[in-house]
N, C-alpha and C positions, 0 to 999 in steps of 0.2 A: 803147742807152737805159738801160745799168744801170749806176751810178757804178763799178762793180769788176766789168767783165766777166769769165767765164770766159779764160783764156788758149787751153783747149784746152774743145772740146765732143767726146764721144765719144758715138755713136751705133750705134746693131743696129737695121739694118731699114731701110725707105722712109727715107728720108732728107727726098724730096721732099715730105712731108705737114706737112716744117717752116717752110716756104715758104709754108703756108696764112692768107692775111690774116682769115681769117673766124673761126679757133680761139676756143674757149671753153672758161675752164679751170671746173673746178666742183672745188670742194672743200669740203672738210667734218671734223668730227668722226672720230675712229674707232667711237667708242660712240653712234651717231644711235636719234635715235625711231626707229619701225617706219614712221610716215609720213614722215620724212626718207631712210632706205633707200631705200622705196619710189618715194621723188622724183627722187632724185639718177640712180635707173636709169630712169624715165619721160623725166627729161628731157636725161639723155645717149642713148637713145634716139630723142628730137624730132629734137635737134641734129643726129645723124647721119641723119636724114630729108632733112634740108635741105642737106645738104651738108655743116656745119659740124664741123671735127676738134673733138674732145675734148681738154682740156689737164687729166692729173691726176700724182697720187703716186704710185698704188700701194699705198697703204696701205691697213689696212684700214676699213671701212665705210664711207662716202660714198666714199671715191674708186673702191675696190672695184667698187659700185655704180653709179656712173655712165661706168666703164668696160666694166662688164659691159652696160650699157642699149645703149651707143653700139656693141659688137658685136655683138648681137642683131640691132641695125638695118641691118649691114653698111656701118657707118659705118669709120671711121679715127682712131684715138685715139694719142696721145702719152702716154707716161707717164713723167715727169721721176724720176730715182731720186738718192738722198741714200749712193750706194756704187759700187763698179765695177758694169764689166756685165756683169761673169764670173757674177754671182749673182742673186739675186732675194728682199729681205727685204720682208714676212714670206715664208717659205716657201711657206705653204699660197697663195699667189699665183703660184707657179712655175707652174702651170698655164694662168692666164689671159694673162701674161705670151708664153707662146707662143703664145697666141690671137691676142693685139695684132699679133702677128709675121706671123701668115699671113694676116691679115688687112691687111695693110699699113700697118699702122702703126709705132711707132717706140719706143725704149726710149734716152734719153738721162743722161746722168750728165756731170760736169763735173771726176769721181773718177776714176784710172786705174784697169787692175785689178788686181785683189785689193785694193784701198780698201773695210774693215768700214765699217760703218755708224758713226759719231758721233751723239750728241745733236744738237749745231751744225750738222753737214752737211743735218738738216732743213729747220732755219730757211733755212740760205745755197743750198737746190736753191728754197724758194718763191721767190726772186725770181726765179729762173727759168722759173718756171711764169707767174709774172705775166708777163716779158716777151716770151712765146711768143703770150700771148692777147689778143684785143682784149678782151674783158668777162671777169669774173673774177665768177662766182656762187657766191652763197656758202648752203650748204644749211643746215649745222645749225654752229655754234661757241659755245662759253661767251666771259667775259670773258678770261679769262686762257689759251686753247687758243691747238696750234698754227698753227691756221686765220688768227687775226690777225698775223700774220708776213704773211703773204701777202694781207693787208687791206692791211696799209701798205706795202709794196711797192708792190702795186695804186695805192693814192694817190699815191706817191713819183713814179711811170715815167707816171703822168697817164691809167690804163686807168680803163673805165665798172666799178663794181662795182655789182651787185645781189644781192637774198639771197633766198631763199623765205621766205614770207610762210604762218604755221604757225596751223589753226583751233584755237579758243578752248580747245579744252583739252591742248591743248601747251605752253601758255605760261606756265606753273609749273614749266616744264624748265629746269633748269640749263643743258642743251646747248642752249638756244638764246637765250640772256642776247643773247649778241653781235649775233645778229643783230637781235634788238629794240631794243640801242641804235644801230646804225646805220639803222635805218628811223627811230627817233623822233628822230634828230640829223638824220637827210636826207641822211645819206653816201650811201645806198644805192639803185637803182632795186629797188621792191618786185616780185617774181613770184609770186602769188598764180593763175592760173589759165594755159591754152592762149595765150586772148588778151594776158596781160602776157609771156609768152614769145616771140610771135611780133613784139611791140612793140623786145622786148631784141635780137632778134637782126635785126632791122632799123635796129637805133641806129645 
């Protein structure tokens, strides 16, 4: 489903959690509010309650975070990386990285190894992350972040995208511009509480 598939996917770990129809990728900002954090591990958390793998980066803050929620709950999370998978950037994620691992989850890249990280390689692993997931939640993103790569993607390949829905005084946030204009255009299904999560993950 992506105009310019991968020719090769390289993969560490379960294999089979790729296979998962119910994935949800959640991404976000690396710089999130303290209530964005907070969300992004709440609700990669829920997910892995219900059964649902986690689709993120690796990076840090929100993906960080919502991978660390979903193996708290001894869920199964995927983490699409933008390098080979001799390695693990940023560094200080080489830790949780092995966690995803013994936890049964999966570390993919589309880069042979010893592939450094590029700029571009970010942009070109979102559509991958998009086309892992069926709903693509979006925590915190400005206008111009790398989080909207993986918006449009998400629209491109025809996935549900929703974004958290942030109380009244977060919304002078720069990090969360994007998300405001795709609830006020109507791109996005809004998650605002338990009950619009359990709405999303039954779309």
């Amino acid at each position: 489903e992506i105009d310019d598939p991968p020719v090769i996917i390289f993969v560490k770990g379960d294999r089979s959690v790729l296979m998962h129809t119910d994935s949800i990728a959640i991404v976000g900002t690396r710089h999130p509010t303290d209530f964005g954090k907070n969300s992004a591990r709440r609700i990669g958390g829920r997910l892995a309650e219900e059964g649902i793998a986690v689709v993120s980066g690796l990076a840090q803050g929100c993906d960080t975070s919502a991978h660390e929620g979903c193996i708290a709950s001894a869920g199964r999370t995927i983490a699409v990386l933008a390098h080979g998978l001799d390695m693990v950037y940023p560094k200080s994620n080489a830790e949780l990285a092995e966690r995803i691992l013994e936890q049964g989850g999966t570390l993919v890249s589309e880069y042979p190894i010893k592939t450094e990280p590029q700029r571009n390689y970010y942009a070109e692993r979102d559509r991958i992350q998009s086309a892992l997931s069926k709903v693509i939640l979006v925590i915190e993103t400005d206008l111009d972040g790398g989080t909207m790569h993986t918006v449009r993607f998400a629209q491109k390949q025809g996935r549900q995208l929703a974004c958290l829905v942030h109380p009244s005084e977060y919304l002078d946030e720069p990090s969360i511009e994007g998300n405001r204009m795709l609830l006020r255009d109507g791109l996005a299904f809004p998650v605002a509480d338990p009950s619009d999560l359990r709405d999303l993950i039954c779309r």
